[in-house]
C-alpha positions as CSV (number, residue, x, y, z in Angstrom):
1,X,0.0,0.0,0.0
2,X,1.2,3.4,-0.7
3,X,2.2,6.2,1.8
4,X,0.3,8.9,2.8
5,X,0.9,11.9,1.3
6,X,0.5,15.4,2.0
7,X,-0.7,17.8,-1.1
8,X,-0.6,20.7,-1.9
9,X,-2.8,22.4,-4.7
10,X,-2.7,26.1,-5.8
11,X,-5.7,27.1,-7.6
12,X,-5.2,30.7,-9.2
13,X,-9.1,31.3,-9.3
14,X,-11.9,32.3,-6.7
15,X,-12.6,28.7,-6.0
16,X,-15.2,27.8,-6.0
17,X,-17.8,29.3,-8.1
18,X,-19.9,26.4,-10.0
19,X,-17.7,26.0,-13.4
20,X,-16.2,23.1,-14.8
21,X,-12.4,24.2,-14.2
22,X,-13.7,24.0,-10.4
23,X,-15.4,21.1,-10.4
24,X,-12.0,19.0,-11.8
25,X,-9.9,20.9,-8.9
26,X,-12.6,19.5,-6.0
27,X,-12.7,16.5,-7.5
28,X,-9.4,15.9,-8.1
29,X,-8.6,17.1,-4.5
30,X,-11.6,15.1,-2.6
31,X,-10.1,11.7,-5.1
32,X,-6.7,11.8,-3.5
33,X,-8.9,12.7,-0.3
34,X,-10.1,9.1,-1.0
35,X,-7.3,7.8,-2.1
36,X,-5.8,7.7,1.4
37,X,-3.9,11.1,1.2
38,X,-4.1,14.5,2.8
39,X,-5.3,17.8,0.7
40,X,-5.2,21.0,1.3
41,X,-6.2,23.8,-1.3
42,X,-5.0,27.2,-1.8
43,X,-6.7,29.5,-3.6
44,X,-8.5,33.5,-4.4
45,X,-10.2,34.7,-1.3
46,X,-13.6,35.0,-3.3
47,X,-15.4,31.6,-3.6
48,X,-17.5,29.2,-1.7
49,X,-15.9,26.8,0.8
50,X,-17.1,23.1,-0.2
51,X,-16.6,19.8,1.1
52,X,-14.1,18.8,3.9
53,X,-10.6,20.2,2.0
54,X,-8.8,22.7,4.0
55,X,-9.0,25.4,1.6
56,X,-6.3,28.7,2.4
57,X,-7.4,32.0,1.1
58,X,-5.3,35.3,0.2
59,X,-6.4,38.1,2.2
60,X,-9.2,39.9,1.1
61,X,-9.5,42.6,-1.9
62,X,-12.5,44.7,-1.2
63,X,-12.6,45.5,-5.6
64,X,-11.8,42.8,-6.6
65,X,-15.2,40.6,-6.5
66,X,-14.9,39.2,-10.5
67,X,-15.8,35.2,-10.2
68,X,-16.4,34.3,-14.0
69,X,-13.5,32.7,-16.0
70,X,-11.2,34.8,-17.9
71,X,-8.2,36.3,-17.4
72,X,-7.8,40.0,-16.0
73,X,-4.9,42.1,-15.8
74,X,-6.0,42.5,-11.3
75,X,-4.9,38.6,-11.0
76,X,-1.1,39.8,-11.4
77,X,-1.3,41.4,-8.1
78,X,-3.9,38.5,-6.7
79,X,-1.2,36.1,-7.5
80,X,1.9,37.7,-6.0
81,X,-0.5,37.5,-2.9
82,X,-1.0,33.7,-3.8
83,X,2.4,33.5,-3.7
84,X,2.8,34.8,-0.3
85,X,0.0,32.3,1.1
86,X,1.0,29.2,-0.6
87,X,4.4,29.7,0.9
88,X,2.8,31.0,4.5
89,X,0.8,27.3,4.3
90,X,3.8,24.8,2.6
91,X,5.6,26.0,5.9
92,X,3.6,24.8,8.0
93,X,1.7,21.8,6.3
94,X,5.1,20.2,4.8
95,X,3.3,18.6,1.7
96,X,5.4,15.8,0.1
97,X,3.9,16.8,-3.5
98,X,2.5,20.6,-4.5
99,X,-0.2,19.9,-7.1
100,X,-0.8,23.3,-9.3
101,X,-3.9,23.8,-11.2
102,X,-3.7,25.6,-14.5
103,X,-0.2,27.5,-15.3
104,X,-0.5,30.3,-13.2
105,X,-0.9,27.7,-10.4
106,X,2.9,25.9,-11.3
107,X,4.2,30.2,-12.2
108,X,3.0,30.8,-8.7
109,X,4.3,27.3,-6.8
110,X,7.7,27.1,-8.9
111,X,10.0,28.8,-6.0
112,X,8.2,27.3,-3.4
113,X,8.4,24.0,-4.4
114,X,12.7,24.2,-5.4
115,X,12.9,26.1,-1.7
116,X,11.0,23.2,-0.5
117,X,12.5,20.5,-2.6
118,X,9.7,18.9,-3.6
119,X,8.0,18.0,-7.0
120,X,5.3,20.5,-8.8
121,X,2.9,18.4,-11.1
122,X,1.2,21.1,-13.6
123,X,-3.1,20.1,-13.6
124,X,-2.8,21.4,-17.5
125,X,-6.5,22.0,-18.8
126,X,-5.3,23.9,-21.8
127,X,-2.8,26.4,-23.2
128,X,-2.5,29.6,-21.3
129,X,-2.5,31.9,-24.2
130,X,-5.0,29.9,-25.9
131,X,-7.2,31.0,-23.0
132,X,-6.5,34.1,-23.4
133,X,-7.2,34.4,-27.3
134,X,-10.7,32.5,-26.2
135,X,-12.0,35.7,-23.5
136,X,-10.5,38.2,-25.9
137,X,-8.2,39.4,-23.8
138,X,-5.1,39.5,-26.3
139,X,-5.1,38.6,-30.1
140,X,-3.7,36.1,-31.4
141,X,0.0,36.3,-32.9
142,X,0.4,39.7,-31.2
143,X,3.1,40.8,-29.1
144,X,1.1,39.8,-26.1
145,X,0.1,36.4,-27.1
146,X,4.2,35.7,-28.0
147,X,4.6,36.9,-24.6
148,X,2.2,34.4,-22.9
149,X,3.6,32.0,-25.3
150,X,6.9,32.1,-23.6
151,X,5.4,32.2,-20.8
152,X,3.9,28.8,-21.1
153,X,7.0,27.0,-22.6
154,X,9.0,28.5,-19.3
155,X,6.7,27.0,-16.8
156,X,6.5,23.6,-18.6
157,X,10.2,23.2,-18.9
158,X,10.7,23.9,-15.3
159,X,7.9,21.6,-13.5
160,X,8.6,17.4,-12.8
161,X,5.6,16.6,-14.4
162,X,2.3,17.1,-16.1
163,X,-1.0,15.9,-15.7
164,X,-2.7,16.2,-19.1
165,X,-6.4,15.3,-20.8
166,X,-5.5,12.5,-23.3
167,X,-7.2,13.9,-25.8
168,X,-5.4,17.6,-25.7
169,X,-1.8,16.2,-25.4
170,X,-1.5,16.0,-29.4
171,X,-2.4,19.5,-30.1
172,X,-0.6,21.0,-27.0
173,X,2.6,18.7,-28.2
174,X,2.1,20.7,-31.6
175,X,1.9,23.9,-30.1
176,X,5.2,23.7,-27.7
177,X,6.7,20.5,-28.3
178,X,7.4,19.8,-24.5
179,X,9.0,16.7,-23.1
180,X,6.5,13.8,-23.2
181,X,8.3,11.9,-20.5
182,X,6.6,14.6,-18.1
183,X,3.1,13.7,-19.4
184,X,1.1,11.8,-17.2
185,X,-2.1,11.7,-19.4
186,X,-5.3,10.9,-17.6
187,X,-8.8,10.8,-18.6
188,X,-10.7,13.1,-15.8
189,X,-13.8,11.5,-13.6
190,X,-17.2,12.1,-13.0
191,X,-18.8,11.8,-9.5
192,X,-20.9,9.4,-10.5
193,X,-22.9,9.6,-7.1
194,X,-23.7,13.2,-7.4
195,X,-24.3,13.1,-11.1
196,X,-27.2,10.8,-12.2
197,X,-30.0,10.8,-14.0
198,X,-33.2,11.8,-12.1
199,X,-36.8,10.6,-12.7
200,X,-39.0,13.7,-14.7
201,X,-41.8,13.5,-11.7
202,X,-39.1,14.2,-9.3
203,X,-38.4,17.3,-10.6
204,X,-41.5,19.7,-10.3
205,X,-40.3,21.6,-8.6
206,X,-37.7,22.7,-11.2
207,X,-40.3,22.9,-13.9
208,X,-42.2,25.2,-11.9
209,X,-38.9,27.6,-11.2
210,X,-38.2,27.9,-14.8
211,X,-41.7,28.3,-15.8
212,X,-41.0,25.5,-18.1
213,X,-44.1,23.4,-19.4
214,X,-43.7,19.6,-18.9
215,X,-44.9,19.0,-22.0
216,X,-41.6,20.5,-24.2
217,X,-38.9,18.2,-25.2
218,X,-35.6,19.9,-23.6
219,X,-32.5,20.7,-25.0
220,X,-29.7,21.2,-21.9
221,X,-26.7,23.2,-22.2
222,X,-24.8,23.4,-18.7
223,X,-21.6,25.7,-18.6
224,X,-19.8,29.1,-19.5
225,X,-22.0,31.8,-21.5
226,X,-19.5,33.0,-24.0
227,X,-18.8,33.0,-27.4
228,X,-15.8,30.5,-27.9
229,X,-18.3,27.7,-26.0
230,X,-20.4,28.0,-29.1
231,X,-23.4,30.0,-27.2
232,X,-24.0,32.7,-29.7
233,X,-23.9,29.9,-32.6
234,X,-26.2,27.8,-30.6
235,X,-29.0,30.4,-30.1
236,X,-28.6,31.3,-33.6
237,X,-29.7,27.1,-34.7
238,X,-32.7,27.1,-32.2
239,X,-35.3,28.3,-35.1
240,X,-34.1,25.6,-37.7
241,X,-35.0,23.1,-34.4
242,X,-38.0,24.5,-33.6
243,X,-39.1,24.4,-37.5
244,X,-38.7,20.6,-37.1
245,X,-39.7,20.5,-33.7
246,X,-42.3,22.7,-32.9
247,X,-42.2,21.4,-29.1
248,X,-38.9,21.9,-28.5
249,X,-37.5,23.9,-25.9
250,X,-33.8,25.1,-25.2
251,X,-32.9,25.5,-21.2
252,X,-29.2,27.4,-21.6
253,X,-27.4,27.1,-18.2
254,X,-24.5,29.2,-16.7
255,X,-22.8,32.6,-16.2
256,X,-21.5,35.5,-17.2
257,X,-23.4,37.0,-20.0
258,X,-27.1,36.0,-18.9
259,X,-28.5,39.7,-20.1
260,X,-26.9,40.0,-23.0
261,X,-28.0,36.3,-24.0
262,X,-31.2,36.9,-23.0
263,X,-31.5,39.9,-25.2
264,X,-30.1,37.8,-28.5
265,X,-32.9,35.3,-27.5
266,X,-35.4,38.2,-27.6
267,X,-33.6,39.4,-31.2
268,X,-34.4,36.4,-32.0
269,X,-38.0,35.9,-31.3
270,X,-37.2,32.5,-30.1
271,X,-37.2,34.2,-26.0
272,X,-40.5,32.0,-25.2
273,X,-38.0,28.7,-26.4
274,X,-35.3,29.6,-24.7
275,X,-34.7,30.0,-20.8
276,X,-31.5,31.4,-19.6
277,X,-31.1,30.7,-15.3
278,X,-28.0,31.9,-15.0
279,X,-25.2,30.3,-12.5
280,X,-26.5,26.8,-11.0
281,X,-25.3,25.6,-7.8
282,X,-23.2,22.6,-8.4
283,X,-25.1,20.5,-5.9
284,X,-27.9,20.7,-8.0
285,X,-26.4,20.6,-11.6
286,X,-27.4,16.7,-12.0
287,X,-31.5,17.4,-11.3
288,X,-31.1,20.3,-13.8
289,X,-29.4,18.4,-16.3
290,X,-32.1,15.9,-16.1
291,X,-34.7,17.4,-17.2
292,X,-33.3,17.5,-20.5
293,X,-34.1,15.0,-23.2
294,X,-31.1,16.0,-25.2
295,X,-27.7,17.3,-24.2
296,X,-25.9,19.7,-26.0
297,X,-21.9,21.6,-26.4
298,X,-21.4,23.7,-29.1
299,X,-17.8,24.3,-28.1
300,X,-15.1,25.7,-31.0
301,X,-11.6,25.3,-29.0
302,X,-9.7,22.4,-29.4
303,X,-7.2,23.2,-27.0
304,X,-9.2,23.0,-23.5
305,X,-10.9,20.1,-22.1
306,X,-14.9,19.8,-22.4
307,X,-15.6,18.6,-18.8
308,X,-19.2,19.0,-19.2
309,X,-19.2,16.3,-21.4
310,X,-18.6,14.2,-18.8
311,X,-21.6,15.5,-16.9
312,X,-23.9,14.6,-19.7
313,X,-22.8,11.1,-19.7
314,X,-23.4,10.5,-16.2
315,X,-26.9,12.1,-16.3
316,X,-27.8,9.5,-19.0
317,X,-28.1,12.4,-21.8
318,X,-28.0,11.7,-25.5
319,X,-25.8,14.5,-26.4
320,X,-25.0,16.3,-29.8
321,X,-21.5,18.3,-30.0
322,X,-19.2,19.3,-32.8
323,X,-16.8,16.9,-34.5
324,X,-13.8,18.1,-32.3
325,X,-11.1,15.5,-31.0
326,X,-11.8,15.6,-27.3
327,X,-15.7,15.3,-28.1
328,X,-15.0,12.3,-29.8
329,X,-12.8,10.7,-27.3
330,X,-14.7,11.5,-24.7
331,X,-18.0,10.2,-26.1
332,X,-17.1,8.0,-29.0
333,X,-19.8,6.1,-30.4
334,X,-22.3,7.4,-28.0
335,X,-22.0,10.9,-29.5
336,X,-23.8,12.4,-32.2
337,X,-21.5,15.0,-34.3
338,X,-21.8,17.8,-36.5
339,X,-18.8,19.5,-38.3
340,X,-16.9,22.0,-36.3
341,X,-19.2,25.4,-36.7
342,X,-21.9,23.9,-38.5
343,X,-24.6,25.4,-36.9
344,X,-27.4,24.1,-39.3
345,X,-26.0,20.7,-38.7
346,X,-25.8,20.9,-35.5
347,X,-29.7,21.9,-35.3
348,X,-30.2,18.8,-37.6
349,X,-28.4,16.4,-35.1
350,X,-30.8,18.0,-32.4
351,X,-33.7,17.9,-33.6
352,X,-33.3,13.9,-35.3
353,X,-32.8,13.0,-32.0
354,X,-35.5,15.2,-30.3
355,X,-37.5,12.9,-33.1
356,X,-36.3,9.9,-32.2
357,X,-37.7,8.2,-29.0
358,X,-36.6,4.9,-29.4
359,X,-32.8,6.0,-29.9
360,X,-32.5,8.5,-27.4
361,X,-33.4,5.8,-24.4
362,X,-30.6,3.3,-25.9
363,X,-28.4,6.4,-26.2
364,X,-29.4,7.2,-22.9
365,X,-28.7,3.9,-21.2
366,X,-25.0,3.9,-23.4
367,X,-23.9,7.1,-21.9
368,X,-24.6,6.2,-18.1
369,X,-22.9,3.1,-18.6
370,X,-19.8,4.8,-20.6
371,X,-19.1,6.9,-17.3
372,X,-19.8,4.2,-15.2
373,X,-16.7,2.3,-16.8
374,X,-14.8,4.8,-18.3
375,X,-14.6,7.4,-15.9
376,X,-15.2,6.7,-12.1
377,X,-12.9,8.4,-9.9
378,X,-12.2,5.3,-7.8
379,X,-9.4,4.0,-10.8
380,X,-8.6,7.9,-11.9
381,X,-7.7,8.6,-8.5
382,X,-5.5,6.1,-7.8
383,X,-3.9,6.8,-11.2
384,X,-3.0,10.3,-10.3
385,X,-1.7,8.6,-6.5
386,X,0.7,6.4,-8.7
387,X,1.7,9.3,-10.5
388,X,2.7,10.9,-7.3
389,X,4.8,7.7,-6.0
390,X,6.6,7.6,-9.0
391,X,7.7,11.4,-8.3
392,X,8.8,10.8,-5.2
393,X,11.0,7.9,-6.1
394,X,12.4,10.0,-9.0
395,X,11.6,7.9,-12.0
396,X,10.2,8.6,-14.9
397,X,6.6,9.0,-15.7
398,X,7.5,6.6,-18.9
399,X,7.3,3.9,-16.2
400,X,3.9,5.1,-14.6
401,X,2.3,4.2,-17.7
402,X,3.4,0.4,-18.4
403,X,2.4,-0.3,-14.2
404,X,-0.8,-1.8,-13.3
405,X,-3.5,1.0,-11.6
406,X,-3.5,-0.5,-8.0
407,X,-6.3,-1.1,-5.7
408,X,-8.1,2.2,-5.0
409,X,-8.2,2.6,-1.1
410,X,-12.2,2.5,-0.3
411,X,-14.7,3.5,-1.7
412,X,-15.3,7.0,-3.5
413,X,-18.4,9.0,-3.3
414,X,-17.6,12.7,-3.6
415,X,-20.2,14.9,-1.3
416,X,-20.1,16.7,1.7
417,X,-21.1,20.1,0.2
C-alpha cells in the first residue's frame, strides 16, 4: 500500500464558483482525499468553501469581486499574494507533492516548491495563451500572445511533471513540443454519485422555477455563456430546431453574460423557447441536467478540455457536440456530431434526436454506462496517487504508464457540500 501523502494544490481562481475548471480541482482534490492522502487547497479569497478540503485564502480585496473565467490584468497582483499564502501554508503543512492547477498555479508554486524540494505536477486543462485568445483578452499572434507563449513554454520546462487530458496532449505537443516523459495523461472522472440521472416526476419543482411546461422536449446546455463555448452559434440554430420541432425547448445554463443572452434570444424571437437561469449551484447541476431529453456543447476550442461532457454522460443524456477530437474521445460512439461550426448541422443532429424516442433511451442507457466504466474516480484517482509515487522515487513517468492501476483505497463517493 502506498504512503500517505501530504498535497498541496494552488488554484489561481476564486474557488469555488460552480464551473467546470472547479469542479475538476474538487474533484481531483476530494479523489486523493479518497485515495488515502491528505489535501489541502490554496486559492482567491472570493469563492465558496465546499466539502471537507482545508482550503487557504489570500487576504481579502475589497474590488476585486470578479468570479467568472477569464483572465484580468487585477490577478497579477492577486497572484503575488497567492504567492505569499501558498508559501505561509507549505511552511507549516510540509506537503510531500505541491499539485498546481492551471499555469499560473505551477508560475506561482515554482520557488516554493525548489525552496522546499519537492515535485510540482502542472493540472494542464489547456494552453494559457490559448485561454486568453478565447475571453478576448489578447489577439492572437500579437506581441502579447508571443509573450504568454513564452510564458507557457518557461513553466513547462521547469515543472517534474504534467497531468494532461489524453485527448489535448497531441495539439498542445504541436503547439510547444514539450518533453513527453513529463506527461502523465489521464482521462478526468465524473462523480458518479452526485451526477445521475433523475426521474422527470421528481423534478417539479424545477419545472415550476423555470416556468417550463412539462410538455416541451428539452434541449440542456450546462456551462460558461461566452462565445468561444459556441453560445451565440447555438441560439442562432434554435429556429431551424423549432421548424422541425415545434415542441422543443432550449434551457441554456450558466454565467457571465445571462442579459446580453437573453437579449439575442429576444432578437431572435425564439425568447419564449429559450430559458437562460444563469449560475447553478453545483449541488444541483445533475436534477437540472435531467430534465433534459437531449444534451448539447457547441464548443469551438480544441485546446481545452470539455468537462461538461462528462456531466452529460453521467446524467444518461444523449448528447450532440461538434466533431472536435476531445468530443470524440470523450464520447465516441455514443455521440452524435456535427462538423466543427456547423450550426445548421448541429440543429439537424438536435432535432433527429428530439425525433427519435426509441434512440435517445438506448443512447441514454450507453452514456450512463460509458461513465460508469470509463470514468469513475475510484481508478482515476488512484492513477493520479501512482503518478505521485513515482515522483517521489524519481523515476520517470514513462514507467507510470506500463504499471498496473493498483487497488483504490475505499470507496469514493464525492459529497459533503
Amino acid at each position: 500500500m502506498a504512503a500517505k501523502k501530504r498535497v498541496l494544490m494552488v488554484a489561481p481562481t476564486p474557488y469555488f464558483s460552480d464551473r467546470g475548471c472547479h469542479v475538476q480541482i474538487y474533484e481531483v482534490a476530494r479523489s486523493q482525499q479518497l485515495n488515502g492522502n491528505d489535501v489541502a487547497i490554496v486559492t482567491y479569497h472570493l469563492g465558496n468553501n465546499i466539502g471537507d478540503i482545508p482550503t487557504y485564502r489570500i487576504p481579502p480585496i475589497p474590488w476585486y469581486r470578479k468570479r467568472s473565467a477569464g483572465p484580468s490584468w487585477q490577478k497579477l497582483y492577486l497572484d503575488v499574494l497567492l504567492m505569499a499564502r501558498t508559501l505561509q501554508v507549505a511552511r507549516r503543512y510540509r506537503p510531500h507533492i505541491i499539485h498546481a492547477h492551471m499555469h499560473e498555479g505551477a508560475g506561482v508554486a515554482l520557488p516554493i516548491a525548489r525552496a522546499l524540494r519537492v515535485p510540482l505536477v502542472l493540472d494542464l486543462q489547456g494552453s494559457f495563451a490559448g485561454e486568453m485568445v478565447n475571453h478576448r483578452f489578447i489577439k492572437e499572434g500579437g506581441a502579447l500572445y508571443r509573450f504568454a507563449g513564452l510564458v507557457e513554454r518557461q513553466i513547462i520546462d521547469r515543472v517534474d511533471a504534467m497531468l494532461m487530458w489524453t485527448y489535448i496532449g497531441d495539439t498542445l505537443q504541436q503547439m510547444f513540443d514539450f518533453d513527453p516523459a513529463k506527461v502523465f495523461p489521464v482521462d478526468y472522472g465524473v462523480d458518479l454519485q452526485r451526477f445521475r440521472p433523475y426521474p422527470k416526476h421528481e423534478l417539479d419543482d424545477l419545472y415550476a422555477g423555470l416556468g417550463v411546461p412539462r410538455d416541451r422536449r428539452l434541449v440542456v446546455y450546462l456551462g460558461l455563456l461566452s462565445a468561444y463555448q459556441g453560445v451565440d452559434l447555438l441560439l442562432d440554430a434554435v429556429p431551424r430546431v423549432l421548424a422541425a420541432c415545434p415542441d422543443a425547448h432550449f434551457l441554456v445554463m450558466g454565467y457571465p453574460n445571462e442579459g446580453r443572452y437573453r437579449e439575442r434570444a429576444r432578437a431572435l424571437g425564439i425568447a419564449d423557447r429559450v430559458t437562460i437561469p444563469g449560475r447553478i449551484d453545483y449541488t444541483q447541476a445533475a436534477r437540472y441536467l435531467s430534465l433534459g431529453d437531449v444534451a448539447v456543447s457547441a464548443k469551438l476550442t480544441p485546446m481545452e478540455g470539455n468537462g461538461k461532457l462528462l456531466n452529460y454522460l453521467a446524467c444518461g443524456l444523449p448528447t450532440v457536440a461538434f466533431d472536435l477530437p476531445g468530443n470524440l474521445a470523450t464520447l465516441e460512439d455514443v455521440g452524435t456530431y456535427a462538423p466543427l461550426g456547423d450550426g445548421e448541422a448541429l440543429a439537424d443532429r438536435i432535432a433527429d434526436l428530439l425525433r427519435d424516442a426509441p434512440r435517445r433511451a438506448e443512447l441514454s442507457r450507453r452514456s450512463r454506462a460509458r461513465a460508469e466504466q470509463r470514468y469513475s474516480w475510484m481508478t482515476i484517482g488512484a492513477r493520479i496517487d501512482a503518478m505521485y509515487e513515482v515522483l517521489l522515487a524519481g523515476n520517470s513517468l514513462d514507467a507510470t504508464l506500463h504499471q498496473p492501476v493498483p487497488a483504490p483505497k475505499g470507496s469514493l463517493t464525492i459529497g459533503g457540500k
